[in-house]
Structure formats: C-alpha cells, structure tokens
VMD Tcl script that draws the C-alpha trace (Angstrom):
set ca {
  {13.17 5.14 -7.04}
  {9.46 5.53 -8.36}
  {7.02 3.59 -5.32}
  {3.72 3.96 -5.59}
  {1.36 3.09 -2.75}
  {-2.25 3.04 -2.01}
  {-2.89 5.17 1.30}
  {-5.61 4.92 3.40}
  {-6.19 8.15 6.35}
  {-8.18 7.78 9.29}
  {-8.75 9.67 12.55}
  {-8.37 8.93 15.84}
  {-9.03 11.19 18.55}
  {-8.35 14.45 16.27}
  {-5.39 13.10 14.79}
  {-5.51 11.89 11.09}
  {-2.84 8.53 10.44}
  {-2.32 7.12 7.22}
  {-1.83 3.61 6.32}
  {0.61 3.26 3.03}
  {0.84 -0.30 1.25}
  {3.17 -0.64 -1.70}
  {5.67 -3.04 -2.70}
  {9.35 -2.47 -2.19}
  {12.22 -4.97 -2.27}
  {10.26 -8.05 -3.03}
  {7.48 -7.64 -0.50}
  {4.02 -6.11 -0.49}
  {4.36 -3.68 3.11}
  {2.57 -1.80 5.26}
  {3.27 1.41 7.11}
  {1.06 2.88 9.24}
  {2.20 6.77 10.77}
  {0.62 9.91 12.05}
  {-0.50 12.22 9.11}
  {2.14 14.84 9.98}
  {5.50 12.40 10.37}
  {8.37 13.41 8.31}
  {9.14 9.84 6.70}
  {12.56 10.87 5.46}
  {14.19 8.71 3.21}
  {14.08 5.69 5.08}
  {10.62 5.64 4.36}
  {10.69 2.40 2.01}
  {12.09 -0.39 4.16}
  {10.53 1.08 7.42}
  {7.43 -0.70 6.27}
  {6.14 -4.09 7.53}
  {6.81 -6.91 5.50}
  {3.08 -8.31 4.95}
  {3.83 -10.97 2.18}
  {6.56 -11.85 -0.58}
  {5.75 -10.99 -4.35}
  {6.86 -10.59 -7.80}
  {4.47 -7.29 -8.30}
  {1.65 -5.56 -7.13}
  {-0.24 -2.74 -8.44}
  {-3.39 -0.37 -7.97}
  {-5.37 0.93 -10.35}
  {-9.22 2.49 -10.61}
  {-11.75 1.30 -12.55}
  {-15.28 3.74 -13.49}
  {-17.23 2.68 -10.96}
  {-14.64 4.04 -8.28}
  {-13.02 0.59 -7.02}
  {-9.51 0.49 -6.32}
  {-8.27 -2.83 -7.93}
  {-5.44 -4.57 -6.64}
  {-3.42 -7.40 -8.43}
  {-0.53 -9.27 -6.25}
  {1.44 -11.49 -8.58}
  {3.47 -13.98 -6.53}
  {7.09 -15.32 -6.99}
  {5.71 -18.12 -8.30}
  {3.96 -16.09 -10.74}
  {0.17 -16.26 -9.85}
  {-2.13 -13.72 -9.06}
  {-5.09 -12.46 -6.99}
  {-7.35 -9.62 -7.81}
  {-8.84 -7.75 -4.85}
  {-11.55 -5.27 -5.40}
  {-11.69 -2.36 -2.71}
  {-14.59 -0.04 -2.12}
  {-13.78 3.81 -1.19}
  {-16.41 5.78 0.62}
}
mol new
graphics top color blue
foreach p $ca { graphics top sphere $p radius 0.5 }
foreach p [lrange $ca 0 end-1] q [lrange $ca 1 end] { graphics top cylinder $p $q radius 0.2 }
display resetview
C-alpha cells in the first residue's frame, strides 16, 4: 500500500522526532516517534486517529507552501496553507 505523509522533524534535547500525518483507513492520523525508531510494518494504524475523511492530500505550490486539502465523508473540503522555514 502507497501512503504518503507530510513529516515534520524537530529536536529536543539532541534527539531529532518526527511527526508523520497521512491518511490511512478512513482517517487523517498522526504519529509522532524518535527519528531513529524502526516503524515496522505496523506503522499505518499505529497512528492517532485525528479526524474521519474521504481524502487528504499534500502538495507544493512555487512559493514553497505545503497545501493541504481534507475532503470529508460528506464530501466537503478545507484548504490549509502551511509555511516551511
């Protein structure tokens, strides 16, 4: 199965975590784990369940935002912009 996810690394203390969102098995999720974890295949449903959709996707644009677009199960959508710095 093809997931892709948006991560987001950050240090604390030395030690560089990584926060992955992504959608998988109807929900957008979070997962938040130490750089150097072996995730295994587990990986997908270890996530927290953060809210039910249809879809979600994240995409660039030329000005460097990340752009993400949640469609929900009852088929509308937001847009969030994120800035990357």
């Amino acid at each position: 199965m093809d997931v892709k996810a948006l991560a987001i690394s950050d240090y604390v203390e030395s030690t560089e975590y990584i926060t992955y969102l992504y959608y998988y098995d109807g929900y957008l999720r979070e997962l938040h784990t130490a750089a150097d974890n072996d995730l295994g295949s587990s990986i997908l449903s270890a996530g927290q369940k953060i809210t039910k959709l249809n879809s979600v996707s994240f995409t660039t644009d030329d000005n460097g935002l990340i752009k993400a677009v949640l469609v929900y199960n009852d088929n509308t959508d937001a847009t969030l912009l994120l800035n990357t710095y």
